[in-house]
C-alpha positions, 0 to 999 in steps of 0.5 A: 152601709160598708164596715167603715160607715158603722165604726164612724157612727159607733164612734160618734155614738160613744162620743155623743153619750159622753157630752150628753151625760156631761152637759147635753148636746150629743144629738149634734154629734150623731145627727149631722153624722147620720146625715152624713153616712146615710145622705137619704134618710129621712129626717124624722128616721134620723130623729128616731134612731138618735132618740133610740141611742140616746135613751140608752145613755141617758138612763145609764148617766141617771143610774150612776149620777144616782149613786153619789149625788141626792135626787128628788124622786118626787119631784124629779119623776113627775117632771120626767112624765111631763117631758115625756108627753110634750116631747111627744107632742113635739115629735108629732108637730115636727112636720108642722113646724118651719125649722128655719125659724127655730134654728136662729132662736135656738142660736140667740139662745145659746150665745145668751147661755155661754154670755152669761155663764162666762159673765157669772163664773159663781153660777153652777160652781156651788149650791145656793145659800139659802136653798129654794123651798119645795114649791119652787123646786117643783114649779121649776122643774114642772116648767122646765120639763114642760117647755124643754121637752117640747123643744126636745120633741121638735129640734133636740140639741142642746136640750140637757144644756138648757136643763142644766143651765135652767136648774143652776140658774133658778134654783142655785144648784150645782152643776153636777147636781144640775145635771144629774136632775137634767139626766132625769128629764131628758130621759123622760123626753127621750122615752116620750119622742121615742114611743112617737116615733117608733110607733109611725116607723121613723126609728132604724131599730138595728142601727139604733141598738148597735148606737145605744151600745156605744151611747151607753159606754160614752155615758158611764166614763162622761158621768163619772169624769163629771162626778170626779172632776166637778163643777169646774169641769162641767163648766168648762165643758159646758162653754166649749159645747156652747159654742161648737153647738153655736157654729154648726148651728150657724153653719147649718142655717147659713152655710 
């Protein structure tokens, strides 16, 4: 690649780190970039380098989310295991799987995110009243990190917006809070897909390690912009990336 193909993928990179520490959905930033630079790639070597920088800005999201907001250790680190193993599983099955029947899914989905969140302005803004007992907590996150990171294993986008969404949703977190918890599992998922992929070759490892960098920096200004901001801003964010997540979706399939 020429001096200028790298800047583009640092750039989208470092861009891809702030969205994902925010609301998730970085992957549809550096994926399609990557695609774009290197046309020849194969797409399970595009999967793995993404997975490589995204690792890195995910953890650092956790580490400073970690700083200012309560986690549920014991909860939250079983979850992460679980969405390590079956994003793994996911990764295994991606040539398996027709993704042209998951793309339309993935965008029913996704309207019915941004309908609901804009129909219920309350969601995400404060914790719950009555907060959800232990087993709940549990039950939630051991579902979620389940089924999320078999998802995040076999397509990717939008994955710590389902977290997100799914924890503010079902256990009446926050949405800082909420995405604090996600950074958790989706780091889980990212280690997991990552361990598959680099272990048959689908990870470009120089490539990847230069992205991480530039990943990690978006992540620290995303995390604190949403730690400073709050809830507010989280959910403005998180509907704009909605919809853009929506529309190269849509281009992707239809265009």
């Amino acid at each position: 690649m020429q001096l200028g193909d790298w800047a583009v993928l640092l750039v989208a990179a470092a861009a891809a780190g702030w969205v994902d520490a925010v609301v998730g959905g970085g992957g549809l930033i550096i994926l399609p970039t990557l695609f774009l630079v290197a046309p020849g790639i194969a797409p399970q070597t595009a999967l793995g380098t993404n997975k490589l920088a995204a690792l890195s800005g995910t953890a650092t999201a956790v580490l400073t989310f970690a700083r200012k907001v309560p986690m549920q250790w014991k909860v939250l680190i079983p979850g992460a295991v679980i969405a390590a193993i079956t994003a793994a599983c996911g990764a295994a099955a991606v040539s398996l799987i027709d993704r042209d029947l998951f793309i339309p899914l993935v965008m029913v989905v996704l309207v019915a995110v941004a309908v609901f969140v804009t129909l219920r302005p309350s969601v995400g803004m404060t914790m719950a009243t009555h907060p959800p007992t232990r087993r709940k907590v549990i039950l939630v996150v051991a579902l979620a990190a389940g089924l999320i990171g078999l998802y995040d294993g076999l397509l990717g986008p939008g994955t710590g917006t389902f977290l997100i969404i799914t924890f503010a949703t079902l256990l009446g977190t926050e949405f800082v809070r909420a995405a604090a918890m996600a950074k958790v599992i989706n780091c889980g998922s990212n280690v997991g897909a990552l361990l598959f992929l680099g272990t048959t070759g689908h990870v470009l490892w120089g490539l990847g390690a230069a992205m991480a960098v530039a990943n990690v920096a978006g992540a620290l200004v995303g995390s604190r912009m949403a730690l400073a901001k709050g809830a507010g801003f989280v959910r403005i964010v998180l509907l704009v990336v909605v919809v853009v997540m929506v529309v190269r979706l849509g281009l992707q399939q239809f265009g």
